[in-house]
Backbone bond lengths (Angstrom), bond angles and torsions (degrees), N, CA, C in turn:
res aa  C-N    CA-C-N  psi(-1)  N-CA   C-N-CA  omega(-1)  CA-C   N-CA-C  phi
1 X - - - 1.465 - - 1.530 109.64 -
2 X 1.244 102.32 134.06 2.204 109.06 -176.32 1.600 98.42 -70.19
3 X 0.813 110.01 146.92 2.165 112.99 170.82 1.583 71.95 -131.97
4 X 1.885 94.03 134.30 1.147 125.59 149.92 1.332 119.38 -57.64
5 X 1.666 111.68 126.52 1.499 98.16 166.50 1.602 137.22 -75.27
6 X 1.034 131.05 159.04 1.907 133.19 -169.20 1.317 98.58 -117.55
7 X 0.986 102.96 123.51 1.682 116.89 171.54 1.882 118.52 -67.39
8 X 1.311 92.69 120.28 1.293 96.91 -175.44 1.846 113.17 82.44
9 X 1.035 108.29 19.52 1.500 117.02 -168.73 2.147 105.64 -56.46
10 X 1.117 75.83 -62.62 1.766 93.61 -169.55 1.396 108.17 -62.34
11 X 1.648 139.77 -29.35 0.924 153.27 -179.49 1.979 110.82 -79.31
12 X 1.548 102.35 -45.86 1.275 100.40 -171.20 1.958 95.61 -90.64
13 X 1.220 131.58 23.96 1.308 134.44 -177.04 1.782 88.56 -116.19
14 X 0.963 131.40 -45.02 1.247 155.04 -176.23 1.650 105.35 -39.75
15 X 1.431 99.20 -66.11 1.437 116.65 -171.02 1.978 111.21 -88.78
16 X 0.957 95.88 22.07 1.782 114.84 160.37 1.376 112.53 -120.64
17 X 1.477 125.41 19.78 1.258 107.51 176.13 1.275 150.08 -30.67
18 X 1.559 99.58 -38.25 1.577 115.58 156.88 1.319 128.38 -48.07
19 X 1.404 128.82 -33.67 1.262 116.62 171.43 1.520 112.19 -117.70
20 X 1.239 114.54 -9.30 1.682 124.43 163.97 1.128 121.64 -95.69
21 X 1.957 128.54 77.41 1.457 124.19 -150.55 1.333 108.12 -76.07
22 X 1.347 132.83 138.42 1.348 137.12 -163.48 1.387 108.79 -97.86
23 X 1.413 122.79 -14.15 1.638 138.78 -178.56 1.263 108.93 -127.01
24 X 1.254 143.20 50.81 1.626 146.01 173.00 1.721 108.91 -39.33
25 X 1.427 97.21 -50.71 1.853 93.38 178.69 1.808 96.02 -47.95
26 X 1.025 105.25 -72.06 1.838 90.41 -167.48 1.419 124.56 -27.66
27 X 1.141 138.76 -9.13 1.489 129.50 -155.37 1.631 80.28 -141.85
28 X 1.071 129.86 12.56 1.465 113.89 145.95 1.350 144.11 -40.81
29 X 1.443 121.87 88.76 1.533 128.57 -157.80 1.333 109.47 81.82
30 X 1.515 133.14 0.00 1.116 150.21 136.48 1.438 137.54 -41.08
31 X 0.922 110.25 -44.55 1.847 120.25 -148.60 1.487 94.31 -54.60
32 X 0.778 123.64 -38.14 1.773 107.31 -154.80 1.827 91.46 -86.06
33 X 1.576 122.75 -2.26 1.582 96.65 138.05 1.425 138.75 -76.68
34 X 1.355 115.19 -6.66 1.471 131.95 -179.21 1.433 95.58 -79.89
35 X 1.463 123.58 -70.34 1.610 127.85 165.34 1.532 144.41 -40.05
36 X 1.401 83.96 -10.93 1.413 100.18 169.30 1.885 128.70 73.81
37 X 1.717 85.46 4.44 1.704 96.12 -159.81 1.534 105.04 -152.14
38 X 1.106 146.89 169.38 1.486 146.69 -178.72 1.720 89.84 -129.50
39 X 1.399 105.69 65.76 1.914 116.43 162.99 2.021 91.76 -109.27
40 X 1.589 78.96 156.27 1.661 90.41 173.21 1.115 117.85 -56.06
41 X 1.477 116.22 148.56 1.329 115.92 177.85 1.699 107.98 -119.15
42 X 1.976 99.01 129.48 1.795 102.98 -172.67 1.444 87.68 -111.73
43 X 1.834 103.40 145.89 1.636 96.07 -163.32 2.059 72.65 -140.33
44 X 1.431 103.65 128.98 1.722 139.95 177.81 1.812 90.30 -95.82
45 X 1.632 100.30 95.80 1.516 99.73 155.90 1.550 108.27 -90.65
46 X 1.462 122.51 133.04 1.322 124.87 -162.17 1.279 116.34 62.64
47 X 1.494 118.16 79.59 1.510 125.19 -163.28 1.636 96.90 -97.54
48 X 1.397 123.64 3.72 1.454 123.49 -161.99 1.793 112.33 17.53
49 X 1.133 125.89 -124.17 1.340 142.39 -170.01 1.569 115.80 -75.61
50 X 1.036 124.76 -0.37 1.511 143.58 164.53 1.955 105.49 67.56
51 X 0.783 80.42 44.30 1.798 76.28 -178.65 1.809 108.55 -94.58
52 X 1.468 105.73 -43.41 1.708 115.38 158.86 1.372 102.66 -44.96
53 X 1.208 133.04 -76.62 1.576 142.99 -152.74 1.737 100.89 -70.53
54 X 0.929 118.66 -45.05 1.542 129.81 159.17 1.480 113.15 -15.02
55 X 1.733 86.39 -95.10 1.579 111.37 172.75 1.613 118.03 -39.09
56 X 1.308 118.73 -62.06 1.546 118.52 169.62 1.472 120.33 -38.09
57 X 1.518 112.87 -47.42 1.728 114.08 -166.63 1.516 84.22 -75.88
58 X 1.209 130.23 -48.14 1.780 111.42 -174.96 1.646 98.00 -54.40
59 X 0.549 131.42 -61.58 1.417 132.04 -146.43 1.481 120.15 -94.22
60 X 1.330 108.52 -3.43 1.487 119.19 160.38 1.524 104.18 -132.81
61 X 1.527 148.22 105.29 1.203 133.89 -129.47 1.485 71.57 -131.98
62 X 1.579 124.11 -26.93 1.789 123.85 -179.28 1.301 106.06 -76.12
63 X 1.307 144.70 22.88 1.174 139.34 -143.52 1.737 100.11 -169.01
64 X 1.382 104.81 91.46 1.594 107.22 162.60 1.556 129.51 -62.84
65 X 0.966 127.60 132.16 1.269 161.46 -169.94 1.897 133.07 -88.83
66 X 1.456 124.25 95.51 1.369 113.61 -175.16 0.891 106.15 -132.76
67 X 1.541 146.21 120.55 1.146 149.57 137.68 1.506 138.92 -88.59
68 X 1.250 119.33 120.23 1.500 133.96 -168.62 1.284 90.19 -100.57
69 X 1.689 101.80 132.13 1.362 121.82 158.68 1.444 115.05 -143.10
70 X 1.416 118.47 119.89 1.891 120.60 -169.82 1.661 103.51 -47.96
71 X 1.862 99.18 -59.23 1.514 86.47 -165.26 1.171 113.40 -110.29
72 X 1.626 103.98 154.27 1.463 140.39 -157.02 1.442 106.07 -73.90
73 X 1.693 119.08 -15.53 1.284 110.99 176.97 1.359 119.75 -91.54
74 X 1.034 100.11 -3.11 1.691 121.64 -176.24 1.346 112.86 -92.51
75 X 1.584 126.04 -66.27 1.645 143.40 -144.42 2.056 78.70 -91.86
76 X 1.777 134.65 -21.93 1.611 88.62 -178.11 1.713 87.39 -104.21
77 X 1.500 116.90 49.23 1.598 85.11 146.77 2.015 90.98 -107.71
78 X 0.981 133.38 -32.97 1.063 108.44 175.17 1.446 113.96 -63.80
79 X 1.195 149.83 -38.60 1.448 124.41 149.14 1.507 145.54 -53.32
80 X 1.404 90.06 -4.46 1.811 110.72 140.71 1.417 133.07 -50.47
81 X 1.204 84.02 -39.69 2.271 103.32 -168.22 1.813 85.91 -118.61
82 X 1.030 144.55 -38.36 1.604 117.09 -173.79 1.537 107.77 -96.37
83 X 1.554 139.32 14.34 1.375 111.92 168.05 1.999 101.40 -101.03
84 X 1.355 94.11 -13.91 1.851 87.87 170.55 1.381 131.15 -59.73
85 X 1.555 108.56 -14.12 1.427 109.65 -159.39 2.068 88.52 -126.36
86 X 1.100 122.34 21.87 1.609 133.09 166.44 1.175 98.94 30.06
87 X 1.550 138.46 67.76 1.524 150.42 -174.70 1.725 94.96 -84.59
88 X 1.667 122.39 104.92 1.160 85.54 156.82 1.632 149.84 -104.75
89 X 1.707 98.40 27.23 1.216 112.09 178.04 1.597 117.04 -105.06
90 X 1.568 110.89 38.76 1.155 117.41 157.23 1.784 122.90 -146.16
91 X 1.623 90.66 160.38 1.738 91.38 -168.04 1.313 117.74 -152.28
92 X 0.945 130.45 116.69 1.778 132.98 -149.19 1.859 101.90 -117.32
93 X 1.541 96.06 141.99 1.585 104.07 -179.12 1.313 96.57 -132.63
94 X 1.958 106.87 130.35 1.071 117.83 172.56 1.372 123.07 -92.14
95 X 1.772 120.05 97.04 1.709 100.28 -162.37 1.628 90.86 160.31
96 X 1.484 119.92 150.46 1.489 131.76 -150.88 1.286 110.88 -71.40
97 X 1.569 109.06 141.18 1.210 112.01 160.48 1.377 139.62 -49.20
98 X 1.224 118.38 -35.79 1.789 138.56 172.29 2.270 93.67 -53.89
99 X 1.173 125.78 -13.21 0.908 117.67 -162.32 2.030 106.93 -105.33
100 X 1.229 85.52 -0.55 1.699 88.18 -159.77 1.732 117.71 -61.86
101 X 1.962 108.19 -26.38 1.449 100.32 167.98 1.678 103.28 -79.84
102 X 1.077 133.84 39.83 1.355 143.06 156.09 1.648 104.02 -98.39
103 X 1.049 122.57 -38.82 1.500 123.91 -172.64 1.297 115.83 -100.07
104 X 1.229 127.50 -30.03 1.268 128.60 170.44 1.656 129.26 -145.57
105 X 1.516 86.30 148.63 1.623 102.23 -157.04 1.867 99.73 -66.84
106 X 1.922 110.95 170.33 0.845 113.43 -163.41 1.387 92.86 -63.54
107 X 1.483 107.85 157.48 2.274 128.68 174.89 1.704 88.08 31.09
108 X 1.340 116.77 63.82 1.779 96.92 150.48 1.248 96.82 -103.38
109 X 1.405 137.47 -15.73 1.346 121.59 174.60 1.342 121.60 -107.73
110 X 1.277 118.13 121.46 1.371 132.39 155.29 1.476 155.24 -58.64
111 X 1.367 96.19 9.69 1.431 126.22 176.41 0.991 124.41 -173.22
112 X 1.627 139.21 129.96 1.083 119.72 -164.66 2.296 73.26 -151.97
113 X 2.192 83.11 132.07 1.636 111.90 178.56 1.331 101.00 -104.72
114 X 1.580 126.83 114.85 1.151 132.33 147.87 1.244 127.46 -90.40
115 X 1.208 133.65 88.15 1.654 145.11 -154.24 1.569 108.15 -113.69
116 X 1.143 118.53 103.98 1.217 131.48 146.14 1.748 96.81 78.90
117 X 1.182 119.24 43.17 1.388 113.15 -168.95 1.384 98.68 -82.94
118 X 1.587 104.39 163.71 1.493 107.77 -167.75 1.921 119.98 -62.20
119 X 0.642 122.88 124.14 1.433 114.38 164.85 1.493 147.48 -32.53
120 X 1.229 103.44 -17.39 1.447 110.59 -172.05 1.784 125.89 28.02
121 X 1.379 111.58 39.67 1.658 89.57 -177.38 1.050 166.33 -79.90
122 X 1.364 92.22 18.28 1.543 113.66 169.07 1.230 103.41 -102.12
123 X 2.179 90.83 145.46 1.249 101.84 -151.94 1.742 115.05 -70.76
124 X 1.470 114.12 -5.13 1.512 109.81 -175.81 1.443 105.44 -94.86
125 X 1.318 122.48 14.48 1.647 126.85 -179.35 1.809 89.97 -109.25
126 X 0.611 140.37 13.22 1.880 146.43 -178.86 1.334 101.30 -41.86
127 X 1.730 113.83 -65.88 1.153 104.01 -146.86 1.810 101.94 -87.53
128 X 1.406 108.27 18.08 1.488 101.28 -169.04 1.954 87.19 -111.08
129 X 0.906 118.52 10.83 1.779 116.56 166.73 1.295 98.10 -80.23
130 X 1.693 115.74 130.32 1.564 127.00 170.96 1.644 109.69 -52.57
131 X 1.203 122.52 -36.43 1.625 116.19 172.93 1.755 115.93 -69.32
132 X 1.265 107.86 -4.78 1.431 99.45 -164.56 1.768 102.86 -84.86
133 X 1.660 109.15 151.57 1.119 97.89 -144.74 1.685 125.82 -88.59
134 X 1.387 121.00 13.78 1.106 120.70 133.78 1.523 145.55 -36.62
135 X 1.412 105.57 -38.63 1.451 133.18 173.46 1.397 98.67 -80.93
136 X 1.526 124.43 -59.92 1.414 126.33 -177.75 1.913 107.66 -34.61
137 X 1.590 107.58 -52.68 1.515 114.74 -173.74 1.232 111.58 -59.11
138 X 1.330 129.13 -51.56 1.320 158.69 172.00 2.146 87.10 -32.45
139 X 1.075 102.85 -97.91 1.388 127.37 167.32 2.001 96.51 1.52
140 X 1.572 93.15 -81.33 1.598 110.94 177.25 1.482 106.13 -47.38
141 X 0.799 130.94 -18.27 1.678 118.57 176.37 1.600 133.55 -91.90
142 X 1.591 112.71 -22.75 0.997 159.29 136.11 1.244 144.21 -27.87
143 X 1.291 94.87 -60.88 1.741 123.99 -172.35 1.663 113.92 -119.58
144 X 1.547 94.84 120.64 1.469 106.84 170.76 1.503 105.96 -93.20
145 X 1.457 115.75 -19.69 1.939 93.11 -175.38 1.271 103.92 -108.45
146 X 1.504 107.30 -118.38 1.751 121.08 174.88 1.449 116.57 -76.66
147 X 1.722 112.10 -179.17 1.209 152.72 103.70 1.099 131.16 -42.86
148 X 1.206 137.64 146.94 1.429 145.74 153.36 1.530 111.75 -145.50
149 X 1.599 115.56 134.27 1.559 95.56 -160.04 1.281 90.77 -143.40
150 X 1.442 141.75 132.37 1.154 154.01 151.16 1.297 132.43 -105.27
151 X 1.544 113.14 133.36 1.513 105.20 -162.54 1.492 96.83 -160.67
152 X 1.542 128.30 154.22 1.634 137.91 -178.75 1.488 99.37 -104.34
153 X 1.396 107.10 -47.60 1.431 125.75 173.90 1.582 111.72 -42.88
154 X 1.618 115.15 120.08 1.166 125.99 -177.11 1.624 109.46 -69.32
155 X 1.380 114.60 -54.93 1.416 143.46 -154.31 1.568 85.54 -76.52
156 X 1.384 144.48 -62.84 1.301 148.44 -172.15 1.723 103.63 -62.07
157 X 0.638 105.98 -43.45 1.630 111.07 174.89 1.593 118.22 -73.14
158 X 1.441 120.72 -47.51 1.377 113.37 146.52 1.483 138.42 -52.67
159 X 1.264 131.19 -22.88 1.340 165.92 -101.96 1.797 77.58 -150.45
160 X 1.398 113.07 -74.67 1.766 102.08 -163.98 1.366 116.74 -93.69
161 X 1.831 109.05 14.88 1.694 101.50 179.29 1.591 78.11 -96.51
162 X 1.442 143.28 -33.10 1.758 135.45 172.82 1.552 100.98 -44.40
163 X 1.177 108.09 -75.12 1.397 112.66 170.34 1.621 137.79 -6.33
164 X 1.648 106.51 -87.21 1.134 112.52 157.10 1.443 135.93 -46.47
165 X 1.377 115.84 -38.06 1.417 136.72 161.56 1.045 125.78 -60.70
166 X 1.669 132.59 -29.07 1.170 148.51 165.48 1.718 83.82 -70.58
167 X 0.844 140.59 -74.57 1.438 144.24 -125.95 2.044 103.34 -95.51
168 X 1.067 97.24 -6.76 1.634 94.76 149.50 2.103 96.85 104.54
169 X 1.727 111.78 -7.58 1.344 121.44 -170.91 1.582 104.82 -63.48
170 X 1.484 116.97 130.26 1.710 121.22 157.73 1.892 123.25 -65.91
171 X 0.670 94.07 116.17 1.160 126.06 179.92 1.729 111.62 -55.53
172 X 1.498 142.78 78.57 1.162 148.01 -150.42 1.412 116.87 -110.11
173 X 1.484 131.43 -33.16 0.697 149.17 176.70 1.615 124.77 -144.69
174 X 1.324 138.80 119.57 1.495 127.18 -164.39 1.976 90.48 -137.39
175 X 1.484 117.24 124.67 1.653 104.66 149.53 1.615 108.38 -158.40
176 X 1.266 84.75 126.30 1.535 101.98 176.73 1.666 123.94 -72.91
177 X 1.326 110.40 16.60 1.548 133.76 145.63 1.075 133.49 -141.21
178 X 1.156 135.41 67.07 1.840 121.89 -167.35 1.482 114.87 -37.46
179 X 1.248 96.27 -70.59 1.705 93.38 -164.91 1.174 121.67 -71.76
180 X 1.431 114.32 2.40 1.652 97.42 169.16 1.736 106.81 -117.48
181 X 1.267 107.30 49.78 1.686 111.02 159.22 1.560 95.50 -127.88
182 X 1.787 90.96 174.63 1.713 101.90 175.98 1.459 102.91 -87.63
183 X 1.473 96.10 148.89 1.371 99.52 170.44 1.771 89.90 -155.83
184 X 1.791 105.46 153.47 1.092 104.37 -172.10 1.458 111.34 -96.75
185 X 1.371 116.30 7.93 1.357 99.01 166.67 1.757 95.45 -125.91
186 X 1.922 92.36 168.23 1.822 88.79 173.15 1.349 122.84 -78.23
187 X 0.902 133.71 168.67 1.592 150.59 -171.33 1.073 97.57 -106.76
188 X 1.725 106.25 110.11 1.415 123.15 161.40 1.551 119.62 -76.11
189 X 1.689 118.74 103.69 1.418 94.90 -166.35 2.069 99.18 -117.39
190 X 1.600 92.80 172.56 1.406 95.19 160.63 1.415 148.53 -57.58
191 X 0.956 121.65 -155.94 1.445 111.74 165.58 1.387 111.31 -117.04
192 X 1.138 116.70 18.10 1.813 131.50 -179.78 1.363 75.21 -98.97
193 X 1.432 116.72 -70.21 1.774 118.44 -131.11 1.996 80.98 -74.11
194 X 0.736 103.62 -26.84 1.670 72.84 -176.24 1.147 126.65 -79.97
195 X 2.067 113.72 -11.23 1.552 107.76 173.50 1.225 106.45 -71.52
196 X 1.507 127.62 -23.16 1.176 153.53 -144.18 1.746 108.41 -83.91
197 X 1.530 114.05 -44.76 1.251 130.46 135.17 1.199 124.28 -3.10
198 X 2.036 73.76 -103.66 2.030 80.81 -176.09 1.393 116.79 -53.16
199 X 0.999 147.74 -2.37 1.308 146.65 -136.69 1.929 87.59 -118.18
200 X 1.539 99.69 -16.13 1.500 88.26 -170.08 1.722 115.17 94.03
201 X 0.867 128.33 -16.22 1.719 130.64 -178.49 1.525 108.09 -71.18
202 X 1.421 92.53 145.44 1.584 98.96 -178.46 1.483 120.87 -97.71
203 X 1.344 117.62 120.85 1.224 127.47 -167.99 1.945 105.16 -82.87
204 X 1.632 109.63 135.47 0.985 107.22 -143.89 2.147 73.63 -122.54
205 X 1.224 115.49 161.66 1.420 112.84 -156.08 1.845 87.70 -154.91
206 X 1.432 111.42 146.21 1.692 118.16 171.92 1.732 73.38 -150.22
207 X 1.374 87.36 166.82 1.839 124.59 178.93 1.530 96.68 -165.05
208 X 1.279 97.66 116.45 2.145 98.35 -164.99 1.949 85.73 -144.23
209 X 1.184 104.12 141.44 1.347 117.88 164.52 1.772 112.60 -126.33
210 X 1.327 119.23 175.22 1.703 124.00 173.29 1.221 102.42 -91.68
């Protein structure tokens, strides 16, 4: 998919250093000196427009916050909308997922949101799908708790319950509609999943641990 470019993107990401870390390897097994606190840390690979990652740091304020997003035209509109509201339990890295046991030490993170990541469906783009199982290992090295996985995409969602299952992950939560079951808390969603909504599409949901 083409992403439009934003003028001045890389420059106005630049001058937020504080919450857009420009050296992630450094704070490897670190972070919670950057955070100021030893609270869990939930890390959004593909944080797109930050409105998910947003909503969570308001609303879990005990609960640190990281979202990685590669491109720069994307991750400063959410640093558009998160340096107005001076959150300091969140912190965003602009730069690839394939890189993340570069940034963090083994289980420093405790949650890890895969939301609406791209699909890749052709079959020679495989290994660039976040479930594919390079990423899965990556994931395991990383992560002491869950998964959480959101997707509209039928084929991507079939595609990473093989996946995980091939790859040895428990299976915690599975629904082949989110929003139209009960659940007792609300559903914090994106700004995909909500065009995605109205539109009528069925939001497809995993919760997988090792």
């Amino acid at each position: 998919m083409r992403r439009r470019n934003v003028k001045n993107a890389q420059s106005r990401i630049n001058s937020h250093f504080d919450l857009v870390i420009q050296n992630p390897e450094v704070y490897k097994g670190k972070w919670n000196t950057l955070f100021y606190n030893n609270n869990p840390i939930y890390l959004e690979i593909g944080m797109g427009k930050g409105k998910f990652l947003l909503e969570n740091a308001i609303n879990h304020p005990d609960i640190n916050y990281i979202g990685l997003e590669k491109y720069n035209s994307v991750i400063v509109q959410a640093v558009d909308k998160i340096t107005v509201l001076n959150l300091s339990n969140i912190k965003l890295i602009n730069n690839d997922a394939n890189k993340i046991i570069d940034f963090f030490a083994p289980k420093e993170i405790q949650k890890i949101y895969l939301n609406f990541s791209d699909p890749w469906p052709k079959n020679r783009h495989e290994k660039r799908r976040l479930t594919y199982q390079s990423f899965l290992d990556k994931y395991d090295i990383i992560l002491k708790g869950d998964i959480e996985f959101k997707t509209d995409n039928q084929g991507l969602f079939e595609y990473s319950l093989i996946s995980f299952n091939i790859n040895k992950w428990t299976f915690l939560d599975i629904s082949l509609d989110l929003h139209n079951r009960s659940l007792e808390e609300k559903i914090i969603t994106t700004e995909y999943e909500d065009k995605f909504v109205a539109k009528g599409n069925k939001i497809y949901y995993l919760k997988v641990k090792k």
